[in-house]
C-alpha positions as CSV (number, residue, x, y, z in Angstrom):
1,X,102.2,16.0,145.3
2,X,100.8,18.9,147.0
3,X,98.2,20.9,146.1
4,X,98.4,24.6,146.6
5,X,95.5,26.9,146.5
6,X,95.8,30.7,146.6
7,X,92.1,31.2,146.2
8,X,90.2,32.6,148.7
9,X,88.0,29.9,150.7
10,X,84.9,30.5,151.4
11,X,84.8,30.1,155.5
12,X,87.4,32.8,155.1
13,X,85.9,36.7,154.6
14,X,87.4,38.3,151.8
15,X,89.6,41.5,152.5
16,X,87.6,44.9,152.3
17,X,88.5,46.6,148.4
18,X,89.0,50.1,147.9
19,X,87.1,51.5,145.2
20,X,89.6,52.0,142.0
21,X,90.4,55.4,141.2
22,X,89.2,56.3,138.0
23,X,91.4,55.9,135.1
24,X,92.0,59.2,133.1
25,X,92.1,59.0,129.5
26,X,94.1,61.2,127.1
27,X,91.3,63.0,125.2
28,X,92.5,63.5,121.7
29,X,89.7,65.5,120.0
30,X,89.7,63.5,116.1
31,X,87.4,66.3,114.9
32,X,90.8,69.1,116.1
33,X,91.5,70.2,112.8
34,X,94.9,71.9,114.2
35,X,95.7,68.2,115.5
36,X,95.1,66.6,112.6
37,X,97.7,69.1,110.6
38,X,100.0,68.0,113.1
39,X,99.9,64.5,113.0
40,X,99.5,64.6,108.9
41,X,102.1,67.6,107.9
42,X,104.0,68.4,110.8
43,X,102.2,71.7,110.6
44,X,100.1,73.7,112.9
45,X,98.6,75.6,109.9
46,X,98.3,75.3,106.4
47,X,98.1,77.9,103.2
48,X,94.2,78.1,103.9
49,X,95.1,80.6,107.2
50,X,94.7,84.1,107.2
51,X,97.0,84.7,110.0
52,X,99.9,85.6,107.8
53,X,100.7,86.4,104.1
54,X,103.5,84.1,104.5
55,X,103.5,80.4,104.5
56,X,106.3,78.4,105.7
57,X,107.2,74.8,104.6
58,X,109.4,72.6,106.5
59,X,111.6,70.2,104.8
60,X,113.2,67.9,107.7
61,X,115.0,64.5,107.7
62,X,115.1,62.1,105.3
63,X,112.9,63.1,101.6
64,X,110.7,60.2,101.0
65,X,109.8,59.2,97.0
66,X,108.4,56.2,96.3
67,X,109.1,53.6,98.9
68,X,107.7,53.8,102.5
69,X,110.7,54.3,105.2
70,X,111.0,52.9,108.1
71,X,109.1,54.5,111.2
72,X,112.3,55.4,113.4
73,X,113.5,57.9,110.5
74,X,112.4,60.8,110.6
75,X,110.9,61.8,107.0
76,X,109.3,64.5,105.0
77,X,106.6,62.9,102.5
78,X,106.6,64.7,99.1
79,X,102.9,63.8,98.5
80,X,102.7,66.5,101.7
81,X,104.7,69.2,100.5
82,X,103.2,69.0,96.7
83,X,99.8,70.2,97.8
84,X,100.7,72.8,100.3
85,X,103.1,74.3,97.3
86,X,99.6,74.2,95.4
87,X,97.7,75.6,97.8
88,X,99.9,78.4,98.3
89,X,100.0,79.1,94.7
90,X,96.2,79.4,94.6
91,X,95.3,81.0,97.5
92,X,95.3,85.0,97.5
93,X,96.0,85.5,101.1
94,X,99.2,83.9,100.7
95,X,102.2,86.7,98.9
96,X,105.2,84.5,99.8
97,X,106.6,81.0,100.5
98,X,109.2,80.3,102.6
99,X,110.8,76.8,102.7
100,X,113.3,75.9,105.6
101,X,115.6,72.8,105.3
102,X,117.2,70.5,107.7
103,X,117.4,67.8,105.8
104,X,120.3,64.6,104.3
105,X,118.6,64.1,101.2
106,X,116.4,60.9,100.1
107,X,115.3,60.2,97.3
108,X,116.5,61.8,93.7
109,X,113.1,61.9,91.9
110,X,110.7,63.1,95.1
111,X,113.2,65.6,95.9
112,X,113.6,67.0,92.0
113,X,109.8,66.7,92.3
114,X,109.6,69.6,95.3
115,X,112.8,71.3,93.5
116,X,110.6,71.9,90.5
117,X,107.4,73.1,92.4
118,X,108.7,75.8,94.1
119,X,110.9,76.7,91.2
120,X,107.6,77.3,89.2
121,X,105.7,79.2,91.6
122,X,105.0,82.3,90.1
123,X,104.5,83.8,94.2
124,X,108.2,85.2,95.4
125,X,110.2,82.4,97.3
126,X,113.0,82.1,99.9
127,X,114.7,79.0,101.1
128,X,116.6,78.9,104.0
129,X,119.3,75.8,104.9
130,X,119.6,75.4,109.0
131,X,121.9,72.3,109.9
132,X,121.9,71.0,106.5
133,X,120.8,70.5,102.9
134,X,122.5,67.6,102.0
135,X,122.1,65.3,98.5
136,X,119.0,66.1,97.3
137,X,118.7,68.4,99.0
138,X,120.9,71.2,97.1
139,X,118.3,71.3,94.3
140,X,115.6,72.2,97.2
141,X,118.0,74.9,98.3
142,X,118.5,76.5,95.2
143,X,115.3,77.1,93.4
144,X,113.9,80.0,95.4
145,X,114.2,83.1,94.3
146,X,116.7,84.0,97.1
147,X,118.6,81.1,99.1
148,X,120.1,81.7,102.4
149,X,122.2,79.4,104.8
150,X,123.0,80.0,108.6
151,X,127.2,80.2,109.2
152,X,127.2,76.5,110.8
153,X,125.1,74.6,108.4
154,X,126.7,72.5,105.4
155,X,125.9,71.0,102.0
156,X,126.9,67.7,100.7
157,X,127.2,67.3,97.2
158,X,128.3,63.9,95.9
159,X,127.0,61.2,93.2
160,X,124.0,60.2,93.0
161,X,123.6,56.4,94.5
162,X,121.4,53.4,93.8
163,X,120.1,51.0,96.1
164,X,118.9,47.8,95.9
165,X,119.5,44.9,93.0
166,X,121.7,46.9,89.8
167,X,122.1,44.9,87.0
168,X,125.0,45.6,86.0
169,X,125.2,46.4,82.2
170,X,125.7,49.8,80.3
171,X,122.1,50.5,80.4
172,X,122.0,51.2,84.5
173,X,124.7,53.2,84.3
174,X,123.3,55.4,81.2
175,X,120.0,55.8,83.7
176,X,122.2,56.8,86.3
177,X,124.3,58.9,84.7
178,X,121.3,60.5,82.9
179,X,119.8,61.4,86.4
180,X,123.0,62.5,87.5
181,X,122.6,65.3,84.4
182,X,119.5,66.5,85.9
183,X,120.1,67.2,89.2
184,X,123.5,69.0,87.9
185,X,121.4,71.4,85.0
186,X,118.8,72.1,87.8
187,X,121.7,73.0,90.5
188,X,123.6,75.3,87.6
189,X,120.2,76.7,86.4
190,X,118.8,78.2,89.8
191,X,122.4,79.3,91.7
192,X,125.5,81.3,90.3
193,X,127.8,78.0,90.4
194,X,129.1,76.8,87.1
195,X,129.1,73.6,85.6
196,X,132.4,72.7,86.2
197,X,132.3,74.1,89.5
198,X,129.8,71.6,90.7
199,X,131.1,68.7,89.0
200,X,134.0,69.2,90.7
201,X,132.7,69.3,93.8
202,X,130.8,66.4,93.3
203,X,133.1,64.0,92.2
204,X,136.1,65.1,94.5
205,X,138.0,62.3,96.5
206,X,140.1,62.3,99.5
207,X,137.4,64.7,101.9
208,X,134.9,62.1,102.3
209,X,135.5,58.7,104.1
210,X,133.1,56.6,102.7
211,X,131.9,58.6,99.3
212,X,133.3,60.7,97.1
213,X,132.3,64.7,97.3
214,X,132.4,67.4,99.9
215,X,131.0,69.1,102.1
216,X,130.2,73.2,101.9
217,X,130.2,74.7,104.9
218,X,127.8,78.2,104.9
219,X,130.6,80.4,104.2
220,X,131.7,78.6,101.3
221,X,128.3,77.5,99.9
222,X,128.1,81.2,99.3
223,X,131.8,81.9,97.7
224,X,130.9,78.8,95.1
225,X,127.9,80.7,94.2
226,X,125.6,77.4,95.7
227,X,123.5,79.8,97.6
228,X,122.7,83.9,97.5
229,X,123.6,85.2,101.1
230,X,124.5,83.9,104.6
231,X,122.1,84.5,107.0
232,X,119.4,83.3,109.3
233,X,115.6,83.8,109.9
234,X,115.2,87.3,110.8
235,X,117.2,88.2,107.0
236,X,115.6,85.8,105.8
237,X,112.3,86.8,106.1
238,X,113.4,91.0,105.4
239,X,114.0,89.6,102.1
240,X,111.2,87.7,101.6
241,X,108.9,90.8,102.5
242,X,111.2,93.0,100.1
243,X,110.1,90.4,97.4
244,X,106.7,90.8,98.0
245,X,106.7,95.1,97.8
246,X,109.0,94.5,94.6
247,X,105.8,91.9,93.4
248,X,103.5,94.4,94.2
249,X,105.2,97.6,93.0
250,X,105.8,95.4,89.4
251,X,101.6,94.7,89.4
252,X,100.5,98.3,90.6
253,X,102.9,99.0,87.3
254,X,105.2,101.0,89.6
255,X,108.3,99.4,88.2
256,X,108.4,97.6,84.8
């Protein structure tokens, strides 16, 4: 068998080596406090700047509760959104909140969670719906003060679904149809729909291909009484600073 060596010999003088360039790093400052928003919220600021008296809150993707998703989905963590809806609430820079949404739901308990929060900030509140505010998200849509949604974005309303092992006895579907109730008073609560409206729209077949439901387009959203007024943005935010004169015209007693 023969032997091969690729090894330099030693009666044989090595090739010259250029000196290796310098490798450049990415320098990622840890101590960046605007980076660190970033990475952790998705944010470049949070309700402790003074550059505005608004703060805006970004609901995107998939809601996450309780379970961890996968990291190819793109998510928005309720145990994020809770404290900046806190922090707005206590800080006195801050006059008004406004929450955009993007989003296909998630899960039913995270998302009530965030629906209930900005519901109960006592600080005027505008929700905006670009793309979608699907599932779960419909209760985030509504409980602002004022809703909006842009002429292309939709809402699906359906049933609300359980994954994972069921057993199947009349207890699980009590649970279910007891969490069902919620999200329905909530929706009926904080938009002009009705009851029967919604339920309606929620259980509808035929529109849907693998559910039952359907899907509001903005225009519609708006004749159903789902949300307050078609717009984007810019009419968004009018409104939102014509909540904030009306909050401070009703402390400075100027209207009762």
């Amino acid at each position: 068998m023969n032997n091969f060596n690729f090894a330099p010999q030693m009666n044989e003088p090595n090739p010259p080596q250029m000196p290796a360039a310098p490798q450049t790093q990415p320098v990622v400052d840890k101590g960046n406090p605007l980076l660190e928003n970033i990475e952790s919220l998705g944010q470049t600021r949070v309700a402790g700047s003074d550059e505005s008296n608004i703060y805006c809150i970004s609901v995107i993707g998939q809601i996450e509760g309780h379970i961890v998703l996968p990291p190819q989905n793109k998510t928005t963590k309720y145990e994020h959104i809770i404290p900046q809806l806190v922090a707005a609430e206590q800080n006195d820079k801050i006059e008004g909140v406004l929450i955009i949404l993007n989003t296909v739901g998630g899960d039913v308990e995270a998302g009530l969670a965030i629906a209930e929060m900005i519901a109960s900030l006592s600080k005027p509140t505008v929700t905006l719906v670009l793309g979608g505010g699907h599932s779960i998200g419909v209760p985030i849509a509504v409980a602002s003060n004022y809703s909006f949604i842009s002429e292309t974005a939709t809402m699906t309303i359906h049933p609300i679904r359980l994954t994972g092992l069921v057993i199947g006895v009349p207890q699980s579907f009590e649970y279910l149809e007891k969490m069902q109730e919620r999200v329905i008073r909530f929706v009926t609560k904080h938009s002009r729909v009705t009851e029967p409206k919604f339920r309606e729209l929620m259980l509808k077949t035929g529109e849907l291909a693998r559910d039952i439901g359907t899907t509001v387009v903005g225009r519609d959203a708006v004749e159903y009484g789902l949300i307050d007024e078609m717009g984007g943005l810019g009419e968004a935010l009018r409104h939102l600073n014509q909540l904030i004169e009306q909050k401070k015209l009703q402390k400075s007693g100027g209207v009762q």
